[in-house]
Biopython code that builds the backbone (N, CA, C, O; Angstrom):
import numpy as np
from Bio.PDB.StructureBuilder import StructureBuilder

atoms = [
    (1, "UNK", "N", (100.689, 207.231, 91.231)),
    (1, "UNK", "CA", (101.281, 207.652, 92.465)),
    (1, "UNK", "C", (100.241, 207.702, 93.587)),
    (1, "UNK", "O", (100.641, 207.885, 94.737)),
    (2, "UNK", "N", (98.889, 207.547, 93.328)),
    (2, "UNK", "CA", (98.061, 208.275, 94.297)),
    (2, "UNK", "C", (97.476, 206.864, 95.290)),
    (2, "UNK", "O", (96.902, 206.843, 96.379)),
    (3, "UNK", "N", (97.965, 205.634, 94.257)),
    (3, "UNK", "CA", (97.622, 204.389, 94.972)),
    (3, "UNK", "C", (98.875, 204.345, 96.118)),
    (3, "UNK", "O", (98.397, 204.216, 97.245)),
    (4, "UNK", "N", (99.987, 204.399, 96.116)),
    (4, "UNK", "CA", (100.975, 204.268, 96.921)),
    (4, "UNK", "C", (100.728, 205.020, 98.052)),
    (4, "UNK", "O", (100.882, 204.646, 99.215)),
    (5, "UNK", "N", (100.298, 206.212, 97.623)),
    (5, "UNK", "CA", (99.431, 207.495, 98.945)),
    (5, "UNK", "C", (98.464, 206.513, 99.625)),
    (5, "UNK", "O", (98.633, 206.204, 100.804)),
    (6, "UNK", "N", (97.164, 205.881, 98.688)),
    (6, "UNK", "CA", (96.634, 205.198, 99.864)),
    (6, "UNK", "C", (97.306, 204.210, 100.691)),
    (6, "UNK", "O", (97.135, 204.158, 101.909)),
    (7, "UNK", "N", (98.055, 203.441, 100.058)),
    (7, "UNK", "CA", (98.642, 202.433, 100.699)),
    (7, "UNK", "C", (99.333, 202.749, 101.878)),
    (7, "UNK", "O", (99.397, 201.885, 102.753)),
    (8, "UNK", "N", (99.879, 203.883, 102.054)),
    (8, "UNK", "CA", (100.808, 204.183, 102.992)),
    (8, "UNK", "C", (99.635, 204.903, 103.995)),
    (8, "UNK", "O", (99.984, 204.992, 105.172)),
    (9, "UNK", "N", (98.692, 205.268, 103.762)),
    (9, "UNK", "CA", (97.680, 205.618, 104.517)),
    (9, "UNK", "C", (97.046, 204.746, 105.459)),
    (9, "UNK", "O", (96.744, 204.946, 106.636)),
    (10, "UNK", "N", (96.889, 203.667, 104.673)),
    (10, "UNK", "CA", (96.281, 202.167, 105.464)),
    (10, "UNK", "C", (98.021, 201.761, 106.216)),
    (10, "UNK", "O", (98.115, 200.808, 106.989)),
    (11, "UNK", "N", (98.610, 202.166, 106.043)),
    (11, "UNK", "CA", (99.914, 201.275, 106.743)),
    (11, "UNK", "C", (100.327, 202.757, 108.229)),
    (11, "UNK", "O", (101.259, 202.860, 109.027)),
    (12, "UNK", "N", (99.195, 203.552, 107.983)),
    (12, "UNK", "CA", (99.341, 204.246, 109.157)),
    (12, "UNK", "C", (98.529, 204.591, 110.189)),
    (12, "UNK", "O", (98.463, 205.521, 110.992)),
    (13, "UNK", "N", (97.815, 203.410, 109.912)),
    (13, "UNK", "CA", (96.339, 203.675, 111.318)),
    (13, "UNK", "C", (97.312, 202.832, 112.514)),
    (13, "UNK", "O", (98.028, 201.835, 112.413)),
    (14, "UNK", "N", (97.076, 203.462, 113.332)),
    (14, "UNK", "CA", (97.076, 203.444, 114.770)),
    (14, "UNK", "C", (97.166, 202.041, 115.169)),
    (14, "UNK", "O", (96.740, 201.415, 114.197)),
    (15, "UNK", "N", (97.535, 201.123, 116.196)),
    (15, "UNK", "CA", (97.547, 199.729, 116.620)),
    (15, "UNK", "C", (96.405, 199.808, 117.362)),
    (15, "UNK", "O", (95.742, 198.802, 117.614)),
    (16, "UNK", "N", (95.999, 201.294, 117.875)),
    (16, "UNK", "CA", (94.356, 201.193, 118.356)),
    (16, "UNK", "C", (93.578, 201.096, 117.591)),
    (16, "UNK", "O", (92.753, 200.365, 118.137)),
    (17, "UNK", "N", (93.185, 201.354, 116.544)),
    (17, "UNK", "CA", (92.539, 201.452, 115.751)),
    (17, "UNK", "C", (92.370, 200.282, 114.799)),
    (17, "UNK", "O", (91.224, 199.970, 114.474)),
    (18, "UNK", "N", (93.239, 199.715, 114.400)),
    (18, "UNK", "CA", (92.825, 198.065, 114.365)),
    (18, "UNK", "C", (93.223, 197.044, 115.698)),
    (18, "UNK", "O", (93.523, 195.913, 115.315)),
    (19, "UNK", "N", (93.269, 197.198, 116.905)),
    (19, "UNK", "CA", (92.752, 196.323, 117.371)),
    (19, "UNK", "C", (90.971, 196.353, 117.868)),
    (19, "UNK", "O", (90.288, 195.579, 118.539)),
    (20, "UNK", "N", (90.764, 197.270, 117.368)),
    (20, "UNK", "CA", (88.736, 197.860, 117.682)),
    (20, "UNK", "C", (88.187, 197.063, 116.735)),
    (20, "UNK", "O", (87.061, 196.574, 116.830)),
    (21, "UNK", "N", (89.155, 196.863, 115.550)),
    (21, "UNK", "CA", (88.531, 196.497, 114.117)),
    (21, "UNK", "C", (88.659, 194.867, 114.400)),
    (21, "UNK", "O", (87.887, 194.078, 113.854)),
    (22, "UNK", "N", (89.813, 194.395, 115.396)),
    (22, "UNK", "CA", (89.683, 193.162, 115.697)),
    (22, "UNK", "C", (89.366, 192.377, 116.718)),
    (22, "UNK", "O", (89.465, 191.153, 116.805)),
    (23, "UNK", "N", (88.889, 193.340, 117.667)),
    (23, "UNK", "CA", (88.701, 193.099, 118.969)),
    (23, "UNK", "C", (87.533, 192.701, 118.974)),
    (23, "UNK", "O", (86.969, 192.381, 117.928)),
    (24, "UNK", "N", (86.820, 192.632, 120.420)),
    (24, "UNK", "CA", (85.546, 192.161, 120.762)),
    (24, "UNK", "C", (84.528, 192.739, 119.730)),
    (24, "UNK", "O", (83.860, 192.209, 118.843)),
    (25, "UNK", "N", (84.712, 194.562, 120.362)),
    (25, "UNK", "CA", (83.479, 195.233, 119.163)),
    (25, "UNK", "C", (83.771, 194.911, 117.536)),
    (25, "UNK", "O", (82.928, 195.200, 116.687)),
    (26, "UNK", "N", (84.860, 194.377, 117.246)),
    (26, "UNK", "CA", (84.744, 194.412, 115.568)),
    (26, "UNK", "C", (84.090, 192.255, 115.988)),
    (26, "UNK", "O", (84.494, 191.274, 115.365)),
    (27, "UNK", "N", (83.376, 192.248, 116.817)),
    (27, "UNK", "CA", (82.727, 190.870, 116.284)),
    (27, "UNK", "C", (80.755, 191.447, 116.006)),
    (27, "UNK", "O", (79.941, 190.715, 115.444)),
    (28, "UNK", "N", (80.529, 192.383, 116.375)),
    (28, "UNK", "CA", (79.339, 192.516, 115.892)),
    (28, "UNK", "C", (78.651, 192.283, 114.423)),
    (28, "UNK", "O", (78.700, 193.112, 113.514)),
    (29, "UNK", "N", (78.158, 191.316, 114.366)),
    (29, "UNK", "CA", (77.753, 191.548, 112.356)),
    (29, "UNK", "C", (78.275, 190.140, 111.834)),
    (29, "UNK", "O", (78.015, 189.646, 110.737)),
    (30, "UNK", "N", (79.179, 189.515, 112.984)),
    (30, "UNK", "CA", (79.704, 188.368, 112.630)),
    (30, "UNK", "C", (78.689, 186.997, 112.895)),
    (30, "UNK", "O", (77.857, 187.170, 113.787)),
    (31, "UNK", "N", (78.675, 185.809, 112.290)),
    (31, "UNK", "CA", (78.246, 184.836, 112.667)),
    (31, "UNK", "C", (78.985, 183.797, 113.311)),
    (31, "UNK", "O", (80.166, 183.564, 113.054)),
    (32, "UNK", "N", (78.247, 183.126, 114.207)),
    (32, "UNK", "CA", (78.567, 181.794, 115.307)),
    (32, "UNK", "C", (77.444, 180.710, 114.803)),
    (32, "UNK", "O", (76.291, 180.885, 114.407)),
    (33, "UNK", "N", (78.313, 179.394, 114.990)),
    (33, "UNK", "CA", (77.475, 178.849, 115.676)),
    (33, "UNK", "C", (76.995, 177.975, 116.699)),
    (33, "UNK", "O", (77.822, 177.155, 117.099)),
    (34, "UNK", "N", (75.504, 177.941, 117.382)),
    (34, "UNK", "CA", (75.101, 177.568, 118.457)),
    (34, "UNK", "C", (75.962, 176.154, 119.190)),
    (34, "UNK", "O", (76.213, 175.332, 118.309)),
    (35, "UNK", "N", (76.340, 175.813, 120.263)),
    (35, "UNK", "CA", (76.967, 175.013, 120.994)),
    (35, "UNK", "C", (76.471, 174.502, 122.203)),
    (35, "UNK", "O", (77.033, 173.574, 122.784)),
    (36, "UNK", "N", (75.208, 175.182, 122.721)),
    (36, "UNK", "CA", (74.468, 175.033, 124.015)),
    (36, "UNK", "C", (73.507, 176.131, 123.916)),
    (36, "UNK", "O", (73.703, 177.342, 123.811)),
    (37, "UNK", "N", (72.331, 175.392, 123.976)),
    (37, "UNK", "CA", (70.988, 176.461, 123.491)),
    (37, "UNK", "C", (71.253, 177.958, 124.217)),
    (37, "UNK", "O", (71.713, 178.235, 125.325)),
    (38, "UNK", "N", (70.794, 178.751, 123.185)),
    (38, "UNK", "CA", (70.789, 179.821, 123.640)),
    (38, "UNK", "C", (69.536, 180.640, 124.019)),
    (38, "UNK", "O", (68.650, 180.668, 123.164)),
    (39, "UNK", "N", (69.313, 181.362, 125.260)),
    (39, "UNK", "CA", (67.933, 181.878, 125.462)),
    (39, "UNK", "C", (68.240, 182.947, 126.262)),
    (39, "UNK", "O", (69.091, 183.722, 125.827)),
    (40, "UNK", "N", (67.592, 183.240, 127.662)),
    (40, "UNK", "CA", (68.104, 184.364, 128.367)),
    (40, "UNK", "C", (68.791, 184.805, 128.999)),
    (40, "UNK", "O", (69.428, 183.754, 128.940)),
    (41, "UNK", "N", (69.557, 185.589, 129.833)),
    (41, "UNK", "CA", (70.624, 186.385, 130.380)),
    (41, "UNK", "C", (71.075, 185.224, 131.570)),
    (41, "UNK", "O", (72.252, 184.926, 131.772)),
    (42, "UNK", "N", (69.751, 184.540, 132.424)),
    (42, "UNK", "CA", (69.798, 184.091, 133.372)),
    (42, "UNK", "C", (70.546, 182.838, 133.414)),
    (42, "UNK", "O", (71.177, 182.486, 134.411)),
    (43, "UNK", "N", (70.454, 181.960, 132.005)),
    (43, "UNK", "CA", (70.498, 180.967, 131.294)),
    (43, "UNK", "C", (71.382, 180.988, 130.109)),
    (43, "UNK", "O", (70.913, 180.475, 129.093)),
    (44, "UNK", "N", (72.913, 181.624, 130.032)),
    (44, "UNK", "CA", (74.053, 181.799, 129.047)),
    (44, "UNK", "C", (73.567, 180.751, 128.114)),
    (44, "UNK", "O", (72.639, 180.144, 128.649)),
    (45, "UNK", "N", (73.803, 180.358, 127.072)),
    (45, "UNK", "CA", (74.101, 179.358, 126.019)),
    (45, "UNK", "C", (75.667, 179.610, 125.726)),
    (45, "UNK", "O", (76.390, 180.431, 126.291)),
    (46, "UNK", "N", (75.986, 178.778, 124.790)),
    (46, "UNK", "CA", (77.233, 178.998, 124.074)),
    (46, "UNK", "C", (77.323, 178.953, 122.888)),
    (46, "UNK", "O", (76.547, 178.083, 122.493)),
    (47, "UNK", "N", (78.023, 179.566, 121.799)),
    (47, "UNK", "CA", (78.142, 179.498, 120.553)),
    (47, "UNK", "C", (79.866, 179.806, 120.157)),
    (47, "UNK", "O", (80.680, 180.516, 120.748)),
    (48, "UNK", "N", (80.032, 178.877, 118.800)),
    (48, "UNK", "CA", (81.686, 179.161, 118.445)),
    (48, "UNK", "C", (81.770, 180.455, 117.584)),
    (48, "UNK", "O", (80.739, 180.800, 117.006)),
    (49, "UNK", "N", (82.669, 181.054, 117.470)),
    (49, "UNK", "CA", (82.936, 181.776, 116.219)),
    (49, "UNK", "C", (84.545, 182.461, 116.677)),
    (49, "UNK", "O", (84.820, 182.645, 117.863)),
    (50, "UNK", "N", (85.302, 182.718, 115.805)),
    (50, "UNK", "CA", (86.447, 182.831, 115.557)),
    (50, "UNK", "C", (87.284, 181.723, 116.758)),
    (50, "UNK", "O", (87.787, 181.897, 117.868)),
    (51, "UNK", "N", (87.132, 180.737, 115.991)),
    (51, "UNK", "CA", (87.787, 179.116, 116.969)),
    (51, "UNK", "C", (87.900, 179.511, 118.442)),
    (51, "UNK", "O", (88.955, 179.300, 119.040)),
    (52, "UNK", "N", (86.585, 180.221, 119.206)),
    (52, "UNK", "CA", (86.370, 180.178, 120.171)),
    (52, "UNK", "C", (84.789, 179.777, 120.968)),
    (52, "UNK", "O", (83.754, 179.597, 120.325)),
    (53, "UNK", "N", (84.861, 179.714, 122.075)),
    (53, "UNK", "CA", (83.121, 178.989, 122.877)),
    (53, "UNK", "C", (83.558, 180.250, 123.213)),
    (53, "UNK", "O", (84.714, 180.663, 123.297)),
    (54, "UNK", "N", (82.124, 181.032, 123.467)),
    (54, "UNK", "CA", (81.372, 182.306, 124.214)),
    (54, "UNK", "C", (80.405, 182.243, 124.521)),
    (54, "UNK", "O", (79.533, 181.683, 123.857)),
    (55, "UNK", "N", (80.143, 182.994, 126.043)),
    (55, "UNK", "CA", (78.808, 182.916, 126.267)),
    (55, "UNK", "C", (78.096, 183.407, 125.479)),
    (55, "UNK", "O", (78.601, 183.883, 124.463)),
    (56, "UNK", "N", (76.531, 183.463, 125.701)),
    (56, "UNK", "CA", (75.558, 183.853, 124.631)),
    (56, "UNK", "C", (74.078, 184.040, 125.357)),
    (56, "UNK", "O", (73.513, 183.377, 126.227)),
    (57, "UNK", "N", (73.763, 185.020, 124.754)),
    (57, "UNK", "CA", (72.257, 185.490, 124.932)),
    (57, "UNK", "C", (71.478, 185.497, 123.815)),
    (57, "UNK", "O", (71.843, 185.895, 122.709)),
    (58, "UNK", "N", (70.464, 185.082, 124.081)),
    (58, "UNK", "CA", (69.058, 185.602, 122.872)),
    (58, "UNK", "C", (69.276, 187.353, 122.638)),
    (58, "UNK", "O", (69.900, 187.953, 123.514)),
    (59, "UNK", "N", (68.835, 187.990, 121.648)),
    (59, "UNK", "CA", (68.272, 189.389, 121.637)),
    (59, "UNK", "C", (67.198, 189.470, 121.413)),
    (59, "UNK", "O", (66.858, 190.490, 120.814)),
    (60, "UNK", "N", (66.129, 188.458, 121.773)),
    (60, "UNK", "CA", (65.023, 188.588, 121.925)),
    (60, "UNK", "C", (64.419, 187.286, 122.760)),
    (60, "UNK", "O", (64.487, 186.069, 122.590)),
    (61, "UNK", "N", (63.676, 188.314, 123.936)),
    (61, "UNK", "CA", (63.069, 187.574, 125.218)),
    (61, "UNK", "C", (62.226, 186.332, 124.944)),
    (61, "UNK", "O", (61.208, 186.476, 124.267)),
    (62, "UNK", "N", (62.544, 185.168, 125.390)),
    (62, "UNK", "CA", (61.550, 184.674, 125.247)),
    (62, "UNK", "C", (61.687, 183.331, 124.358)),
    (62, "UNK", "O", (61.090, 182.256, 124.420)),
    (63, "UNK", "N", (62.868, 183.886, 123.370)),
    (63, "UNK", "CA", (63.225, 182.938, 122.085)),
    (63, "UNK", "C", (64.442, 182.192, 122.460)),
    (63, "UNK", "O", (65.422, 182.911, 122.656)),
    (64, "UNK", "N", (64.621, 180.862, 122.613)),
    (64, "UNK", "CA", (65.322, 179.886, 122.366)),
    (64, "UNK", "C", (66.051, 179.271, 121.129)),
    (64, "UNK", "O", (65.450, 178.558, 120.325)),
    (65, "UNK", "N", (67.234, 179.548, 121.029)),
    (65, "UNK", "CA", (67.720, 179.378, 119.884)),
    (65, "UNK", "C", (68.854, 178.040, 119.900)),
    (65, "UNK", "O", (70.032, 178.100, 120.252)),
    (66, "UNK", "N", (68.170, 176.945, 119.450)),
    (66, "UNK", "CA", (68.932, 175.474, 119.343)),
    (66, "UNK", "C", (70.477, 175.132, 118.909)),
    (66, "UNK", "O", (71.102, 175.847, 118.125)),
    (67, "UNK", "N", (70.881, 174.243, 119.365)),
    (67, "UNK", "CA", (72.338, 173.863, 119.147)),
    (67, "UNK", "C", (72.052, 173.886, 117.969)),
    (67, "UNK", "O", (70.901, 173.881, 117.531)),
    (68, "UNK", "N", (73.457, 173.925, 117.067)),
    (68, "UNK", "CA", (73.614, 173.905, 115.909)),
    (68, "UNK", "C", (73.386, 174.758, 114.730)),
    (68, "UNK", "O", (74.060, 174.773, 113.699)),
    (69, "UNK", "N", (72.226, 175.551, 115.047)),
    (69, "UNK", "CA", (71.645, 177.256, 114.648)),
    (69, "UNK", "C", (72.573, 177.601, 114.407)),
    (69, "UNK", "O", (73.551, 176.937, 114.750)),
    (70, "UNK", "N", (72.762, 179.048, 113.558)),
    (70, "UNK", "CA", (73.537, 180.039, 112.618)),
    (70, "UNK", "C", (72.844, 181.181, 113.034)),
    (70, "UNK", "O", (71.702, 181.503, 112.705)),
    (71, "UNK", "N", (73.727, 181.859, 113.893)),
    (71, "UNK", "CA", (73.448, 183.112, 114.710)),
    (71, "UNK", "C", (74.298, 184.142, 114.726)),
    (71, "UNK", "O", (75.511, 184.049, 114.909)),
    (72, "UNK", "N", (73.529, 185.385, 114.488)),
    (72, "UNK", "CA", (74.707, 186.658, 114.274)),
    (72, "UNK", "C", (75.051, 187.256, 115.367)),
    (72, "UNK", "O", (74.431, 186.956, 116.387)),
    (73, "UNK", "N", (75.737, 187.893, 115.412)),
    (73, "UNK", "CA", (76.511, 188.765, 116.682)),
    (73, "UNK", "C", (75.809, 190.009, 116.552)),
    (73, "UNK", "O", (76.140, 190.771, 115.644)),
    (74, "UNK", "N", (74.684, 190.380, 117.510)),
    (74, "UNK", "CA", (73.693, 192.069, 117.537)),
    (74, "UNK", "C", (74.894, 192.586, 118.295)),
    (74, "UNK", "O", (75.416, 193.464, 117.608)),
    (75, "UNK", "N", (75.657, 192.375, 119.617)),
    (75, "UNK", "CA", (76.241, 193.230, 120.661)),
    (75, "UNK", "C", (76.980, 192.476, 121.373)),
    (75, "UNK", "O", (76.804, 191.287, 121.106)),
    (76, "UNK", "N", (77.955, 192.731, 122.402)),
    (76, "UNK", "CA", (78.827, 192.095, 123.255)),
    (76, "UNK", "C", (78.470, 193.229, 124.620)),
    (76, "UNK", "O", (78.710, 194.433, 124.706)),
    (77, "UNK", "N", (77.879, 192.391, 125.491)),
    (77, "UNK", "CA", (77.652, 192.818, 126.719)),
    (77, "UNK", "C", (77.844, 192.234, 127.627)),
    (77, "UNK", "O", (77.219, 191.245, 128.012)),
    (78, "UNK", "N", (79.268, 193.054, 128.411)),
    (78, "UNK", "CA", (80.224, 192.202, 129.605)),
    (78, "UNK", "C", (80.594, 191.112, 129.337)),
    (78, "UNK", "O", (80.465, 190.206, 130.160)),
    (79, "UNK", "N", (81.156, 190.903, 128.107)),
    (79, "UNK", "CA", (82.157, 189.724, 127.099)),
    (79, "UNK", "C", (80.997, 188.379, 127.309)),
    (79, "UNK", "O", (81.349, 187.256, 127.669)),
    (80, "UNK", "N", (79.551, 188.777, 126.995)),
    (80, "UNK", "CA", (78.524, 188.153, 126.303)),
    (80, "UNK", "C", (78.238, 188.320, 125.560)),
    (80, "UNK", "O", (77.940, 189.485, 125.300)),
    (81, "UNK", "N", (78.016, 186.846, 124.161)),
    (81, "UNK", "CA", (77.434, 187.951, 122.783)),
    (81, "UNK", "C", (76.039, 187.982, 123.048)),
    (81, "UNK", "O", (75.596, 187.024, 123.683)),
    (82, "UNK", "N", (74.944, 189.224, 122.563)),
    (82, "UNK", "CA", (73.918, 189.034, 122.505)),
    (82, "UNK", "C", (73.721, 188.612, 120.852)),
    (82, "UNK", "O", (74.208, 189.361, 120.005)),
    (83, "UNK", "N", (72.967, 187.351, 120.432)),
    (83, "UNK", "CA", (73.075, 187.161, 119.337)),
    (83, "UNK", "C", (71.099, 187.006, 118.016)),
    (83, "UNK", "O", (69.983, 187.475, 118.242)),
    (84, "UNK", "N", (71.387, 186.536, 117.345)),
    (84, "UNK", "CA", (69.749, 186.612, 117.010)),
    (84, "UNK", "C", (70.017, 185.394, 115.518)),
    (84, "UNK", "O", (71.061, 185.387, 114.867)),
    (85, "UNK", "N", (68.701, 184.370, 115.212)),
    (85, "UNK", "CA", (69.427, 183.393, 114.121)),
    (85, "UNK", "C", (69.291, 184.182, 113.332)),
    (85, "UNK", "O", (68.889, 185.334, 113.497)),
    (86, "UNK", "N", (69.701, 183.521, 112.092)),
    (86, "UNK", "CA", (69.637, 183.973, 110.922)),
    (86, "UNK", "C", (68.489, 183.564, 110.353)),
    (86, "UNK", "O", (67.810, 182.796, 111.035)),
    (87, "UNK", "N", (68.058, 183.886, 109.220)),
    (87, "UNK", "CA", (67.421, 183.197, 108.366)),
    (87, "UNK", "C", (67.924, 181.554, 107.766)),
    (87, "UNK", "O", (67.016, 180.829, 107.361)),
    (88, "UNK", "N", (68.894, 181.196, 107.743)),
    (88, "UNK", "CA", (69.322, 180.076, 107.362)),
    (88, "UNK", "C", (69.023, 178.435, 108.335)),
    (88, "UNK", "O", (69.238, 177.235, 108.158)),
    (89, "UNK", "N", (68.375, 179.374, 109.454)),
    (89, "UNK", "CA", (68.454, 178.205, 110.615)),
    (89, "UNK", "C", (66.767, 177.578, 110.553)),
    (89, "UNK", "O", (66.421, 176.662, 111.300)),
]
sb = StructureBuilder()
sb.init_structure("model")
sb.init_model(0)
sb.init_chain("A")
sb.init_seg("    ")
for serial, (resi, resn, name, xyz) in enumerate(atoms, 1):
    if name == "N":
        sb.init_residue(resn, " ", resi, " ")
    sb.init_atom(name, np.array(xyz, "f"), 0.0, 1.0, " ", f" {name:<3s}", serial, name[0])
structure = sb.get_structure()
């Protein structure tokens, strides 16, 4: 009985509360990838992730991060991701 309790628990969060989980802030932690180099604030890049182009920032000054790179989502600032590669790139 106590699984049906959770279930009905998850079938009662809020439409706010998962759209946070699906919205902009639930893209932090996520990966893109690169589409137009990415580097500083001044200088957007672009990267895909959830079958969309977004602008894009480095999260760290200085570093240029190449088309095609595998880059995570650190933050979304003013519907920019700030992003950083991965190890895989």
């Amino acid at each position: 009985m106590s699984l049906f309790r959770g279930l009905a628990q998850l079938g009662s969060k809020s439409e706010t509360e998962l759209s946070m989980l699906n919205g902009v802030p639930g893209m932090i932690g996520e990966t893109a990838v690169v589409t137009k180099a990415v580097s500083v604030r001044h200088h957007p890049g672009a990267v895909r992730t959830r079958g969309e182009e977004w602008y894009a920032v480095s999260l760290f000054p200085g570093i240029t991060i190449d088309v095609g790179a595998t880059v995570v989502v650190a933050d979304v600032d003013r519907g920019v991701l700030v992003v950083f590669p991965t190890d895989e790139t």
